[in-house]
Structures are given as C-alpha cells and as structure tokens.
Residue frames relative to the residue before (quaternion, step in Angstrom):
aa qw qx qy qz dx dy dz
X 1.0000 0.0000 0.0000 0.0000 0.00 0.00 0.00
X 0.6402 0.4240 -0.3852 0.5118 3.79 0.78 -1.27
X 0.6826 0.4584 -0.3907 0.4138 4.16 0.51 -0.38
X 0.6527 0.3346 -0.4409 0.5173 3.55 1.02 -0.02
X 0.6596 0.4578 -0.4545 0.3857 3.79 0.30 0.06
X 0.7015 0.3566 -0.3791 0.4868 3.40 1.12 -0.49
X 0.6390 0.2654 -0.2584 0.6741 4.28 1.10 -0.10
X 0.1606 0.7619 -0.6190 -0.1026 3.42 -0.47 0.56
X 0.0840 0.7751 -0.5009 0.3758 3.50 1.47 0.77
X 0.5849 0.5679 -0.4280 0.3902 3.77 0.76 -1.59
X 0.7324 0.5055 -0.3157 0.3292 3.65 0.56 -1.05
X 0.3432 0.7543 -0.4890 0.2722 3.86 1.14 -0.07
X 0.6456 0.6684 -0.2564 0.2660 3.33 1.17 -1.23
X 0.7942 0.4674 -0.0985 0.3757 3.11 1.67 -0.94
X 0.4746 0.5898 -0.2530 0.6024 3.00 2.35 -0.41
X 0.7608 -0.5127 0.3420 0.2032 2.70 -2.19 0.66
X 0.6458 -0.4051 0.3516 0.5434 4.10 -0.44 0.65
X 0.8011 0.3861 -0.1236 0.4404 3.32 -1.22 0.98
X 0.7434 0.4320 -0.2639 0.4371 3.88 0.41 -1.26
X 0.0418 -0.6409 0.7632 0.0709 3.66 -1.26 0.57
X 0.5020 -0.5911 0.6313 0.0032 2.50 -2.00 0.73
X 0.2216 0.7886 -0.5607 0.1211 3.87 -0.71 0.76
X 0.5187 -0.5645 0.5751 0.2857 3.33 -1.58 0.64
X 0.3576 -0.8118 0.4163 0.1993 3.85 -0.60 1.49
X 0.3761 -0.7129 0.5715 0.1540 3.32 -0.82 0.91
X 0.7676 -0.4456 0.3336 0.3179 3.60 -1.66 0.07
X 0.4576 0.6054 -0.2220 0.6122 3.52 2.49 -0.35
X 0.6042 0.4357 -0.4073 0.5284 3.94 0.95 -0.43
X 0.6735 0.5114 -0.5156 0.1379 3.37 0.16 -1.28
X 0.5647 0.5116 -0.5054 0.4050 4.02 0.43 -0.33
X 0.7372 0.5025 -0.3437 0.2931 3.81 0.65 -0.99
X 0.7519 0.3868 -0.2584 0.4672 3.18 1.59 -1.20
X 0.3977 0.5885 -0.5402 0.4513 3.59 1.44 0.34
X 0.7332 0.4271 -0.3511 0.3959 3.70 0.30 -1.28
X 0.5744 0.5706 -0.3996 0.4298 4.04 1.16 -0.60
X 0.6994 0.5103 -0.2203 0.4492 3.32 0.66 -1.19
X 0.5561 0.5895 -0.2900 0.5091 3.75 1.38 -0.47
X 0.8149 0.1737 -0.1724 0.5255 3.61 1.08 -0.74
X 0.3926 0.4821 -0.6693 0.4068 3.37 1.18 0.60
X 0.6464 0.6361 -0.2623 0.3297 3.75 0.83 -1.33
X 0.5615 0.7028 -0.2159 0.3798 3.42 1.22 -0.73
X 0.7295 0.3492 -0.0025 0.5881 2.74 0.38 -2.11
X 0.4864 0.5795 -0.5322 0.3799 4.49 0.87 -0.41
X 0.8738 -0.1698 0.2151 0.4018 3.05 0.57 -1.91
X 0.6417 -0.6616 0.1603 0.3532 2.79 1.51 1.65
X 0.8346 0.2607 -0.2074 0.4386 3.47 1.00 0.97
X 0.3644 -0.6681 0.4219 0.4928 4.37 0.30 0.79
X 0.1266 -0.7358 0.6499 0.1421 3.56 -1.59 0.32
X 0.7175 0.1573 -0.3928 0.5533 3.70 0.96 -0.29
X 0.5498 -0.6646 0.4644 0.2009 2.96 -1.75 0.80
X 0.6307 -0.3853 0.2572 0.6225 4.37 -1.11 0.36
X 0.5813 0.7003 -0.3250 0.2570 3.58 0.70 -1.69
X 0.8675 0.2842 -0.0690 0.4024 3.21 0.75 -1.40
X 0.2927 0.8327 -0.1861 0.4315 3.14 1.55 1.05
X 0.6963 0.5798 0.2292 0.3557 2.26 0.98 -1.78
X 0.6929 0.4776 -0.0353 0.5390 2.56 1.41 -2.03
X 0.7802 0.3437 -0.2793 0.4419 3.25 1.33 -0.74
X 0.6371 0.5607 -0.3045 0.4323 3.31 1.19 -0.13
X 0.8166 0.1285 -0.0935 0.5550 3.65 1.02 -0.95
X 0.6116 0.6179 -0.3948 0.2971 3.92 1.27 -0.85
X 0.6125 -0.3208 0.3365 0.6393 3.80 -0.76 -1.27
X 0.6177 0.4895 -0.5639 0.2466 4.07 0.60 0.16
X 0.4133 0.8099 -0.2742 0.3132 3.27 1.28 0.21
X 0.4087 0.6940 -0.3328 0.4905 3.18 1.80 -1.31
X 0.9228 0.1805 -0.1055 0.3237 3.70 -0.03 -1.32
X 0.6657 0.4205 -0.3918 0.4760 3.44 1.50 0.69
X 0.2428 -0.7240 0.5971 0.2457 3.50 -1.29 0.09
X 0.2349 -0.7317 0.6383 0.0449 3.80 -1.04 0.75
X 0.2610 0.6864 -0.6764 -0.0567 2.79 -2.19 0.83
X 0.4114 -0.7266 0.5481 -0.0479 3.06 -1.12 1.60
X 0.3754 -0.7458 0.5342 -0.1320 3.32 -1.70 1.77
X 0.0793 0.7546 -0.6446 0.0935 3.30 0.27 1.23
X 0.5031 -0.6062 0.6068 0.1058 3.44 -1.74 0.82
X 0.7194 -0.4987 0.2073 0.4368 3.14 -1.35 0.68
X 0.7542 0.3684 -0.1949 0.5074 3.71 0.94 -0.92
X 0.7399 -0.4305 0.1920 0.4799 3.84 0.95 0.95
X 0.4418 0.6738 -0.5556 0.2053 3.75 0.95 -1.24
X 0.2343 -0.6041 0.7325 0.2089 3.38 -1.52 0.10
X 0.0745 0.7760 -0.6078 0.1511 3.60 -0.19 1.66
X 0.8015 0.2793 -0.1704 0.5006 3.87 0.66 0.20
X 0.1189 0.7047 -0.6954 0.0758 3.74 -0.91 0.83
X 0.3214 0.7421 -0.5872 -0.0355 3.22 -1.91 0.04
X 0.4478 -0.7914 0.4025 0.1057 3.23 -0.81 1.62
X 0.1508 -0.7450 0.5927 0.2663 3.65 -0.95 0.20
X 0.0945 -0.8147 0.5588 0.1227 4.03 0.10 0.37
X 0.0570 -0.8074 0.5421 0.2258 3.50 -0.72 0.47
X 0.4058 -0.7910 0.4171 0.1889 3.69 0.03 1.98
X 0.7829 -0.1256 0.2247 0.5664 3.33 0.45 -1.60
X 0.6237 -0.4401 0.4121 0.4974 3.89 -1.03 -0.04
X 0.7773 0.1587 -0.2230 0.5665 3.88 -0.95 1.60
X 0.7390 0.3568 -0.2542 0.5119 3.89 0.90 -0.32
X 0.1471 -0.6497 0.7457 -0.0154 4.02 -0.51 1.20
X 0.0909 -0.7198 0.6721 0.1482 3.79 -1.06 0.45
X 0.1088 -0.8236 0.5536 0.0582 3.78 -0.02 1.15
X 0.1831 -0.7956 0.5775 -0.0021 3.67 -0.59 0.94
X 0.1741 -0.8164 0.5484 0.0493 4.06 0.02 0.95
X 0.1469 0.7318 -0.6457 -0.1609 4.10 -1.00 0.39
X 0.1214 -0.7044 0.6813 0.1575 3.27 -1.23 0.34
X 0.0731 -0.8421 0.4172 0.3338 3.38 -0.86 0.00
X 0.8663 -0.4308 0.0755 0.2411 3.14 -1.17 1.16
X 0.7532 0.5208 -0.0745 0.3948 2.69 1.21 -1.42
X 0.4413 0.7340 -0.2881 0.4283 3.31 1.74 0.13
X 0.3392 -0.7145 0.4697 0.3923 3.60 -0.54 0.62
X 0.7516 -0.4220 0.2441 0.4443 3.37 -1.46 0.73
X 0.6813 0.5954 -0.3030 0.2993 4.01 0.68 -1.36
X 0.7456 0.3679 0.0428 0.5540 3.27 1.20 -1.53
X 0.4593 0.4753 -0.4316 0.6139 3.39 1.54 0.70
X 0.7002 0.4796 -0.2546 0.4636 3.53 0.80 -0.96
X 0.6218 0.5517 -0.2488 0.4971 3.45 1.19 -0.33
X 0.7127 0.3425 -0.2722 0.5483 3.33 0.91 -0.89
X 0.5470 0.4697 -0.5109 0.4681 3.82 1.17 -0.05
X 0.6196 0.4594 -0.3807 0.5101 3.77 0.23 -0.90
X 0.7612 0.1957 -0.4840 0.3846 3.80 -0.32 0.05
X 0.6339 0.6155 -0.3724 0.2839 3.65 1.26 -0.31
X 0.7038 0.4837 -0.1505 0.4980 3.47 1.67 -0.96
X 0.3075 0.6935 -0.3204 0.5673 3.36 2.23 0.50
X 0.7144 0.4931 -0.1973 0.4556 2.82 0.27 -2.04
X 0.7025 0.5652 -0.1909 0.3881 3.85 0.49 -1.59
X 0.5389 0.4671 -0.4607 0.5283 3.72 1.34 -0.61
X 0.8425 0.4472 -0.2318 0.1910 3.37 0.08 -1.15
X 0.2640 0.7199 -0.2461 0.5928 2.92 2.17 -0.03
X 0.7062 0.4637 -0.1519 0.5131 3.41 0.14 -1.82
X 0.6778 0.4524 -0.3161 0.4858 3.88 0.69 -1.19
X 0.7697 0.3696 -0.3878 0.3472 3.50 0.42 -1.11
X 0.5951 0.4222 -0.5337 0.4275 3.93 0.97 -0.36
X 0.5692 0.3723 -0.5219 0.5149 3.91 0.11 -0.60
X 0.7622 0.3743 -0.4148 0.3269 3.87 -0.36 0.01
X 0.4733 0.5304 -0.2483 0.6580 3.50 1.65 -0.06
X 0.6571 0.2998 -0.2977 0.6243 3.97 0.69 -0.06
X 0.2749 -0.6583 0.6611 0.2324 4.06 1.15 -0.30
X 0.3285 0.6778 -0.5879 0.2950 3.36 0.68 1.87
X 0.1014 -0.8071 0.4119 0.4106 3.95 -0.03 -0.10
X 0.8697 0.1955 -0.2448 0.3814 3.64 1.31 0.94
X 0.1491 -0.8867 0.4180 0.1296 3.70 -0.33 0.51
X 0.2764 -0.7457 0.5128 0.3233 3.49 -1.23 0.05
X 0.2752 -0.7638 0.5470 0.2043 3.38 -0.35 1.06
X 0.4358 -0.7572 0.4861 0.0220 4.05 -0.67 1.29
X 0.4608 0.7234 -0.5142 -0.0086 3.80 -0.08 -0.01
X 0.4619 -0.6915 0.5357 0.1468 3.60 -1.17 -0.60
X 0.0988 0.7955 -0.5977 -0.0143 3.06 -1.10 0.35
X 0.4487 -0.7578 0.3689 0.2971 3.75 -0.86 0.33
X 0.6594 -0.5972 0.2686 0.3693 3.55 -0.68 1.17
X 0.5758 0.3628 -0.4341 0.5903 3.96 0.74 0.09
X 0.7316 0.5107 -0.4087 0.1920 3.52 -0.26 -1.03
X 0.1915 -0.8939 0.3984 0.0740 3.40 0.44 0.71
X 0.6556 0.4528 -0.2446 0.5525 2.96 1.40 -0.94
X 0.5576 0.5366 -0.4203 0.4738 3.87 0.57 0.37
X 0.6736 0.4671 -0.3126 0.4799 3.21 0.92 -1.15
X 0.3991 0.6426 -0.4257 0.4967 3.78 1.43 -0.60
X 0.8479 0.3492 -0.2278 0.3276 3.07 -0.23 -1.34
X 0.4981 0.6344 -0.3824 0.4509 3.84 1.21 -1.11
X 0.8802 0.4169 -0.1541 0.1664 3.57 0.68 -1.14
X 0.3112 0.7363 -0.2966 0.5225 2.24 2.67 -0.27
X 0.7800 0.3944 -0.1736 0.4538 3.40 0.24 -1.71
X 0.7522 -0.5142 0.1736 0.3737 4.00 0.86 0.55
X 0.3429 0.8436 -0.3117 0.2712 3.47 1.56 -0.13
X 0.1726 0.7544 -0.6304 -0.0610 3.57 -1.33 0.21
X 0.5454 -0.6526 0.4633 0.2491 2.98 -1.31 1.71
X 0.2223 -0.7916 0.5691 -0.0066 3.84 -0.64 1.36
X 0.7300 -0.1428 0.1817 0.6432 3.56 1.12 -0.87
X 0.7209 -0.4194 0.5488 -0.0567 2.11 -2.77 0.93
X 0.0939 0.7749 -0.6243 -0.0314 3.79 -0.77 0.51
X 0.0616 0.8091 -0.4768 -0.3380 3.25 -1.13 0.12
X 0.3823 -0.7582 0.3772 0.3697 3.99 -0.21 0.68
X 0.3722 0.8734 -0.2546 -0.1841 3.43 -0.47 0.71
X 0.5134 -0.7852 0.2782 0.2061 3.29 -0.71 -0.13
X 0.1236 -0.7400 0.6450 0.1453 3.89 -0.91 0.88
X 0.2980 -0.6702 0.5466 0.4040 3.29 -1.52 0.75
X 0.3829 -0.6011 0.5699 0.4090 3.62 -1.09 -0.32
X 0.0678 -0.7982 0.5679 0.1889 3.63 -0.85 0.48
X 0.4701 -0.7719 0.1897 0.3837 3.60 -0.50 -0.31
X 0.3924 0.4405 -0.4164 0.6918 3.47 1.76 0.74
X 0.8876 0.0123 -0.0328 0.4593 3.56 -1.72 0.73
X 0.0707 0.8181 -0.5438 0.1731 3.27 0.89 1.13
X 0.6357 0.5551 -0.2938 0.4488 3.71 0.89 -1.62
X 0.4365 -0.7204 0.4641 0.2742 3.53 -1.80 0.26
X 0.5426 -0.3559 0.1822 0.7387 3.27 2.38 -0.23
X 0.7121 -0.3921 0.4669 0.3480 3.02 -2.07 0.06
X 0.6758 -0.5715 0.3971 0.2428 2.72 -1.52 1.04
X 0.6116 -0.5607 0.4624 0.3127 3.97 -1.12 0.52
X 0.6294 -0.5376 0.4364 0.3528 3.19 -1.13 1.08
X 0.7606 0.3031 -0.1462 0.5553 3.75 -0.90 0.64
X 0.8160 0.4019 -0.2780 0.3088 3.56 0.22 -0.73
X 0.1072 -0.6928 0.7033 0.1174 4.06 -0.98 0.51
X 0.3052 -0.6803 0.6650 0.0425 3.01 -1.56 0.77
X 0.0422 0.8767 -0.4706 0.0908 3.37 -0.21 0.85
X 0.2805 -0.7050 0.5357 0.3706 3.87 -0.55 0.70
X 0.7555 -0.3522 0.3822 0.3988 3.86 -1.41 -0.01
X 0.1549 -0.7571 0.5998 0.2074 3.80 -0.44 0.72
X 0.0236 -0.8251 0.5198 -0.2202 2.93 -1.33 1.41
X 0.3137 -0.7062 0.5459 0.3239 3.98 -0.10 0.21
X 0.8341 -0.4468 0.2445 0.2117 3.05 -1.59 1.29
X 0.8119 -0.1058 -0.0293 0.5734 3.72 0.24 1.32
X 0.6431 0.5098 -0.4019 0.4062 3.80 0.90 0.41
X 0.6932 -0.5653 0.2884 0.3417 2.87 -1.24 0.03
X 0.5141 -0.6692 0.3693 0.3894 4.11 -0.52 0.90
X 0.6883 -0.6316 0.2274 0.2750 3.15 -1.34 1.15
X 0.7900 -0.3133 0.3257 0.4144 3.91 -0.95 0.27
X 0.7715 0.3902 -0.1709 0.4725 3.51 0.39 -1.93
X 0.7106 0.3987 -0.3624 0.4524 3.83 0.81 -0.36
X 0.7168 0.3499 -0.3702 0.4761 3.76 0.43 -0.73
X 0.5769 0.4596 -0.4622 0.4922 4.10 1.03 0.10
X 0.5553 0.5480 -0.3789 0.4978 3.32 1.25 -0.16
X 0.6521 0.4032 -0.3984 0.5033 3.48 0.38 -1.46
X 0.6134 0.4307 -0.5745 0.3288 4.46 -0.06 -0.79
X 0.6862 0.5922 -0.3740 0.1964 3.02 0.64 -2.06
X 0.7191 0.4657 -0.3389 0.3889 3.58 1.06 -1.37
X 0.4104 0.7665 -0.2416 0.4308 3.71 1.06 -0.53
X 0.7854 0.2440 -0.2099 0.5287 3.43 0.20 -1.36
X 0.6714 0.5098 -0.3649 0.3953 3.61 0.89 -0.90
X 0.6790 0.4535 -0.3775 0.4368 3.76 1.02 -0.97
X 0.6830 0.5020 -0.2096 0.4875 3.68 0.87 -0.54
X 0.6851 0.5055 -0.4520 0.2662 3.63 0.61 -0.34
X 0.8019 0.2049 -0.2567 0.4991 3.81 0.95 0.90
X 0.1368 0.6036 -0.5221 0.5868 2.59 1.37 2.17
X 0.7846 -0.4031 0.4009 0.2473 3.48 -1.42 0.65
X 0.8469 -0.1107 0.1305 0.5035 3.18 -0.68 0.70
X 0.3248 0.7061 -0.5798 0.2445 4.07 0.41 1.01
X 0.0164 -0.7368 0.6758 0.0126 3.03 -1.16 0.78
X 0.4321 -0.7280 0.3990 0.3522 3.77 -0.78 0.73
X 0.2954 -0.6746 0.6461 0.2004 3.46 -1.39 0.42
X 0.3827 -0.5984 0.6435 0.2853 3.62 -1.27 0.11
X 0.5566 -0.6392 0.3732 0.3773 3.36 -0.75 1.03
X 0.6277 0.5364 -0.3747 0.4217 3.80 1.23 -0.46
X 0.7066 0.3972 -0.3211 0.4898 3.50 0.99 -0.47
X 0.5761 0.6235 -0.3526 0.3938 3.72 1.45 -0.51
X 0.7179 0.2889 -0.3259 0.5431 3.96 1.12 -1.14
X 0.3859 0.5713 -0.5267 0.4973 4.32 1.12 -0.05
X 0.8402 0.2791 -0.3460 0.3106 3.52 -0.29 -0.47
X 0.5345 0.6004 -0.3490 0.4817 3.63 1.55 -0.90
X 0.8671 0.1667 -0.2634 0.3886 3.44 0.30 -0.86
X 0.4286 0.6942 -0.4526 0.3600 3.60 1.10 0.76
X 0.5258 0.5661 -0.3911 0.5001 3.35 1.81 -0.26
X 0.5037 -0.5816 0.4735 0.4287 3.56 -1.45 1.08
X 0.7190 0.5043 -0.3081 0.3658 3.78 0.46 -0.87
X 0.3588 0.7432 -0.4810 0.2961 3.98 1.27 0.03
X 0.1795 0.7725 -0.5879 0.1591 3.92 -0.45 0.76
X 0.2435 -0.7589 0.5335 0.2831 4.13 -0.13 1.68
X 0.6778 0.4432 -0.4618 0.3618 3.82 0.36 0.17
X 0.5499 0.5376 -0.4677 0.4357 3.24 1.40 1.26
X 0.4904 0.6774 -0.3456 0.4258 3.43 1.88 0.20
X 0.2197 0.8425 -0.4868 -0.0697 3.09 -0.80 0.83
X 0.3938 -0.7320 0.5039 0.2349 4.31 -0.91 0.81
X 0.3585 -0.6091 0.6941 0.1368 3.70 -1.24 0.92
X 0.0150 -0.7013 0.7126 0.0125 3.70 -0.59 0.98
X 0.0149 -0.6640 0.6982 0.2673 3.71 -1.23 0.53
X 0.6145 -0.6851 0.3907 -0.0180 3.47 -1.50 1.46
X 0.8775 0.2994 -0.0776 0.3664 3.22 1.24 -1.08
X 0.2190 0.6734 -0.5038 0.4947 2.70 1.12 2.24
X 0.6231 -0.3294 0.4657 0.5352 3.50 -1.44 -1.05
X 0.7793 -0.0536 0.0137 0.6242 3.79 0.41 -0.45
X 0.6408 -0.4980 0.4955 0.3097 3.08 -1.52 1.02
X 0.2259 -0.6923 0.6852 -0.0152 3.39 -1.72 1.31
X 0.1047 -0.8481 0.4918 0.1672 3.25 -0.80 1.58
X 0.4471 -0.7902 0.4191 0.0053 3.74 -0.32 1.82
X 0.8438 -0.0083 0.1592 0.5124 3.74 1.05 -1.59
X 0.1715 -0.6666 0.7246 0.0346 3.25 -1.09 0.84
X 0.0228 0.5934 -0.8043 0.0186 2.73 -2.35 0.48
X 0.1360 -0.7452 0.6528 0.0009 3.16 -0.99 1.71
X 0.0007 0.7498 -0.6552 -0.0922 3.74 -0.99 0.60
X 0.3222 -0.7105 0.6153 0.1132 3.32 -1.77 0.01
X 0.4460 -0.6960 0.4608 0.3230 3.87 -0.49 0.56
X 0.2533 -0.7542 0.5975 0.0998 3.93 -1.00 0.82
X 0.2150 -0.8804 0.4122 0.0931 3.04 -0.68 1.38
X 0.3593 -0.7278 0.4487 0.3741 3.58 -0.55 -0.35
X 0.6075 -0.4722 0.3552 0.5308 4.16 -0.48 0.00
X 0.6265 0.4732 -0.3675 0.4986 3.45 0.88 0.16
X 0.3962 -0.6744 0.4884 0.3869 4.01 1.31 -0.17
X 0.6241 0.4582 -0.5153 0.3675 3.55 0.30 0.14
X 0.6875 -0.4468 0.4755 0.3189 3.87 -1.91 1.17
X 0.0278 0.7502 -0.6603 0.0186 3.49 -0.82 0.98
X 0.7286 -0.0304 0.1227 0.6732 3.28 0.89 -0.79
X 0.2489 -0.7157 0.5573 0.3393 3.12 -2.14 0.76
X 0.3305 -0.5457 0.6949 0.3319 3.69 -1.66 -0.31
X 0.4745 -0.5147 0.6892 0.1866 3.25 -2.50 0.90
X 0.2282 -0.6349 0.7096 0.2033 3.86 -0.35 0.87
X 0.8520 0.1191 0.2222 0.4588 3.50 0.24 -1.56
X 0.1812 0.7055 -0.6647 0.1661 3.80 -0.85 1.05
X 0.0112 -0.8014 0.5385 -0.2601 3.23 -0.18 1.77
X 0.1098 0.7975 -0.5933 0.0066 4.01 -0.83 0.87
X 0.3805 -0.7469 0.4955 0.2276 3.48 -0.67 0.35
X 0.7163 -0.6497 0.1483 0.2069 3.29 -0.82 1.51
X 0.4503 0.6378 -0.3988 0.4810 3.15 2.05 -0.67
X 0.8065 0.5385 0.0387 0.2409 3.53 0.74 -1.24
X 0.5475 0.5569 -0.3361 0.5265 2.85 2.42 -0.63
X 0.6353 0.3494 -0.4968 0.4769 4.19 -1.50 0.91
X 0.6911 0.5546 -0.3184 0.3367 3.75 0.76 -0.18
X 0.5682 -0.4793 0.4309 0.5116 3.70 1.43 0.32
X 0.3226 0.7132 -0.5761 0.2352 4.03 0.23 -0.26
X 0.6574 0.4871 -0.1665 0.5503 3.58 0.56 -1.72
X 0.8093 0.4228 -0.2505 0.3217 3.57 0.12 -0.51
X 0.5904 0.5184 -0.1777 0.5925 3.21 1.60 -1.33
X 0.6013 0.3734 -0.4631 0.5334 3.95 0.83 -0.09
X 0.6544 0.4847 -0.3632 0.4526 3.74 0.24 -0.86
X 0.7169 0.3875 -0.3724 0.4442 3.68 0.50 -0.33
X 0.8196 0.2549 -0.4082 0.3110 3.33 0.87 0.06
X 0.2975 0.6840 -0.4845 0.4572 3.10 1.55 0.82
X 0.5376 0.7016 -0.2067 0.4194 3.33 0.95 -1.45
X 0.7087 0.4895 -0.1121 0.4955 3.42 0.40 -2.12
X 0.8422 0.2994 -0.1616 0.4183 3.68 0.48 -1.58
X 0.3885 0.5889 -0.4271 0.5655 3.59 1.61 0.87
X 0.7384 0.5228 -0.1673 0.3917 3.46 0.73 -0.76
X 0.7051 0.4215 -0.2035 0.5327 3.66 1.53 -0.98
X 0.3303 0.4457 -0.4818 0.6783 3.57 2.16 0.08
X 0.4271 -0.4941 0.7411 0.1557 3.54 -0.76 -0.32
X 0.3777 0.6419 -0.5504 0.3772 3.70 0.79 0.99
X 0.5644 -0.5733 0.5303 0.2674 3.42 -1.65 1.11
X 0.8585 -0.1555 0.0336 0.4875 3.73 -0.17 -0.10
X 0.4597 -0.6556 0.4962 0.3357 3.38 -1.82 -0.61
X 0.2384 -0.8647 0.3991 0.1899 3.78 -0.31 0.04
X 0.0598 0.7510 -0.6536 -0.0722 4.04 -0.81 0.02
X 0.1283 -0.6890 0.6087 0.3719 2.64 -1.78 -1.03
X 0.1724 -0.8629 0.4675 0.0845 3.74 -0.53 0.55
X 0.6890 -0.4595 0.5061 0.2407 3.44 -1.23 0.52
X 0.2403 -0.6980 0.6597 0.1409 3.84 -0.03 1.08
X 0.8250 0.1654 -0.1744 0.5115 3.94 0.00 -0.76
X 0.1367 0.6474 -0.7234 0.1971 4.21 0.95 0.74
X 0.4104 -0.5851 0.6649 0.2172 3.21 -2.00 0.98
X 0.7825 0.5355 -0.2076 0.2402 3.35 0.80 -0.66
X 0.7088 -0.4244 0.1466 0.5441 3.27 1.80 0.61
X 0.5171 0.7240 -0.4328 0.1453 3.24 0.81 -2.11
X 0.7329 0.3941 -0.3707 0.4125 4.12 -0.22 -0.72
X 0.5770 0.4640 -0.4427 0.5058 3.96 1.13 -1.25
X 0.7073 0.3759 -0.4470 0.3983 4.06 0.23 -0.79
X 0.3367 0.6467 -0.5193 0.4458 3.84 0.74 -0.58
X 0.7720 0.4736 -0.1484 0.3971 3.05 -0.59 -2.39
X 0.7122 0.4300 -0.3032 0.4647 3.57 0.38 -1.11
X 0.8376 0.2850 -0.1231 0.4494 3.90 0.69 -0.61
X 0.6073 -0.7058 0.0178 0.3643 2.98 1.56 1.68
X 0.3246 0.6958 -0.5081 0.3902 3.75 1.23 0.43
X 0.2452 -0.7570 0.6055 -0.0157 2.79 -1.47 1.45
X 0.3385 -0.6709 0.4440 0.4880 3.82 -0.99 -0.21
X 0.6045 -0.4895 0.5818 0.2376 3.12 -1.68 0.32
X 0.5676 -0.2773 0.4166 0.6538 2.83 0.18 -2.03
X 0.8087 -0.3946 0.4362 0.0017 2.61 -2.23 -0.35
X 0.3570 0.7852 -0.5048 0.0341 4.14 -0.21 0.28
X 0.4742 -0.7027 0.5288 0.0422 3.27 -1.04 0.41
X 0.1908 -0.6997 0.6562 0.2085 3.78 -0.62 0.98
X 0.0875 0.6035 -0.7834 -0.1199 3.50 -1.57 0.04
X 0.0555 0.7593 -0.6481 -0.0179 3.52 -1.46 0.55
X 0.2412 -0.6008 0.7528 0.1192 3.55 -1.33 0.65
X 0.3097 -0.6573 0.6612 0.1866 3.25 -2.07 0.06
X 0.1518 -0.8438 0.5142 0.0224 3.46 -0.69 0.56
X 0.0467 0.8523 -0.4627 -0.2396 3.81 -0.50 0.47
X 0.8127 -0.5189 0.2493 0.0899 2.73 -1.48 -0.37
X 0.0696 -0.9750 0.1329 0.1636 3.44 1.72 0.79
C-alpha cells in the first residue's frame, strides 16, 4: 500500500491506453477544482465546494489528514480524482470524481480503479491508528444515479439520507425569537484576535461528543484532532462559535454549542453562513436551547449582510432536528446520501 501512495503510476495498468496516474500537486488544484465543478454540476445541476476549499484539501493544513490520487488522460485532461481522509479512528471518508463527460463504460472503469485505490488508502490509515478495521464513508447525490451505480459496484450500501438546507436571512424579522427562559447565548471568550480560551473550546467538544454520541454514525474525536480539522476549513472563523449557558442555577451550565463557518462565493467573498455543528445535551433539550443558538447564528448572518444560512440534517434524526429546521423557516436545497462499506485490515 505505502508503494502505491508514494508511485501511484503502479495503477496505469488498470487504466485506459495512455492515462497516468499521479499524486496532485499545488499545479492540479485549478484542474481538480474545475473536474469537481462538473462532476457537481451535472450530480445536481449546481457547484457546492468552493476554489477555497480545494485547495485546502489538496495543498492547505486539510491536507495533513487526506491522501489523493489524480487521472489524467492520454491528452493531459484531468478526468478522475479520489481522496482518502482520515475523519476519526474506524471512519476513512472516501470521496470518488468521475468526469461527466465520460461515456458510461470508461467512466465505470475509471470509478472501479478509483474506489480500489481509496480502500487501500482507507486500510493504510486504520493501519497507522494500529486499527485491524475501518469504515470507509462516501456519498453521492440523490439524482446522480450513475454514482450510486458505481458506489455499489465497488461494495457500498446506501445507509442514509441528508437534507441540505437553507434559510434566507432578510433584513426585517431576521431573528427566530427570544432567547429561552434561563438560557444565555454567548460567543467563545477570547482576547482581541486570538484564539478562545481552553475552558470554552474543551467545553464546546465536551458538549459535542456527549450530544452526538447516539446520533448516526458517531465516532469520537480527540479534542486535538476535533479543533485541527475545524480550523483547517477555508471558511473556519472563532467569532462563529457559540455556548448555550442555562442560568437558573448556582453557576451557569454550559449545555449547547453551535459552530459555523463563512460561505464563500467564486469570488472568496462571505455570502452566506453554514452550522458545522449544533449540539445540546439532554439535560437541556425542551428548553429552547436549539432555537436560541440558531437565532444567533441567524441574527449574526444578517449584521454581515449575508444572503442566507445553511446546514445539513439527518432526514430520519430521532431527535427532531429537521421538524425544528422546518419550524424555523429552512428549506431543502437538495439531497445527499451516505453509502459505506467496511474494510479490514490484512
């Protein structure tokens, strides 16, 4: 495995006459931005990652935790990519392009050596954690049929439902209401341009792992591997952090978090924000908590002069999350889909 990530040449054998294989350099990131644009296009008729966040995974710090290989055709095209990411310990997030523009045969070909390639990837980080198995994570969007073809070829099952959505912000009756009896909202306390103090971001994981650990598909993070990945995203900003305190005790009790991230446009400027993370702890859930964080996401979208807010949610959550959405005017976008296989370690 460590000789195909460092030659991925070895894979020529399996491609079409002509194609090489190569680990992408800070010179791909425009090709595999523009590939990814028409895998995204043609999925669901519109791009979703932005140049920024390319980049980040190909040349910035989101890079540290992924590995890449990249399909050029005989005449240079960049018609194949796929990432291995190592998310957490037992979770590989495997990410497949094809590009569209391939006929159906020789698309299906260039998936099958890519979602290969990606197991062994996936194997070599569980073997780097001295795991002796992993779940490899990918995705596809609810039209794209032909991905989901290909996901199922390469050993996949569709596991879940997402739905992406979205509120606009206007600039009258922006807010979602007043805050819940008992409850402050508070952003991360922090000194002028640094980073927020220890006791709140060990707070913001602590509340996290506990609200999430009997949610779908959770796997724990170490708080070192949890703020490494947040602030490796181009869109990561700590005056998007915010803590639910309930008040009407002896000392404030921090209950909920809500991490966002600025959305750019192809021009790099904040158009809109996104919820990485909205998390409460069961002591705390019926008390407004969920709502009183979204309003001040909501609220602090609106004094940017941003166009809307974003998430994504669990279509079958047990825990409500999509009925509050719905209830606090968020619409869907679209659609995505988890599929995962499992892969050990030999």
């Amino acid at each position: 495995m460590t000789s195909l990530l460092l030659n991925p040449d070895l894979l020529s054998t399996a491609l079409p006459a002509g194609w090489h294989a190569a680990v992408p350099g800070p010179d791909d990131v425009a090709d595999l931005h523009a590939l990814r644009a028409r895998h995204e296009v043609a999925a669901r008729g519109a791009e979703s990652a932005g140049l920024d966040a390319t980049r980040a995974e190909l040349t910035g710090n989101a890079a540290e935790t992924r590995v890449h290989v990249m399909l050029r055709d005989a005449a240079g095209a960049a018609r194949g990519w796929a990432t291995a990411h190592d998310r957490a310990a037992g979770r590989v997030l495997v990410a497949v392009v094809v590009d569209p523009e391939l006929d159906d045969a020789t698309g299906d070909e260039v998936a099958a050596v890519l979602f290969a390639w990606a197991e062994g990837a996936g194997v070599a980080h569980a073997r780097a954690r001295e795991l002796s198995r992993t779940q490899l994570d990918s995705g596809a969007f609810e039209p794209d049929t032909r991905h989901q073809r290909r996901l199922a070829a390469a050993g996949y099952e569709h596991v879940r439902t997402w739905w992406q959505m979205r509120r606009p912000v206007v600039d009258e009756g922006h807010g979602l209401g007043p805050t819940g009896p008992g409850v402050v909202i508070r952003r991360l306390e922090r000194e002028e341009g640094g980073m927020p103090g220890a006791r709140d971001l060990v707070a913001a994981h602590d509340i996290l792992e506990q609200a999430f650990t009997d949610h779908f598909n959770h796997h724990e993070e170490t708080f070192e591997e949890f703020l490494a990945r947040l602030r490796s995203d181009p869109g990561h900003r700590w005056d998007h952090w915010w803590l639910a305190e309930l008040v009407d005790g002896d000392e404030p009790q921090a209950v909920g978090v809500l991490i966002a991230s600025a959305s750019t446009d192809a021009d790099g400027r904040a158009v809109g924000s996104y919820v990485e993370y909205l998390g409460v702890r069961r002591v705390a859930r019926g008390r407004g908590v969920a709502r009183s964080l979204l309003d001040a996401v909501v609220t602090d979208a609106a004094e940017r002069g941003r166009r809307y807010v974003g998430l994504e949610v669990d279509a079958d959550s047990p825990t409500g999350a999509a009925d509050l959405y719905l209830s606090s005017g968020f619409t869907t976008s679209y659609v995505t889909q988890s599929w995962h296989r499992y892969a050990d370690v030999l």
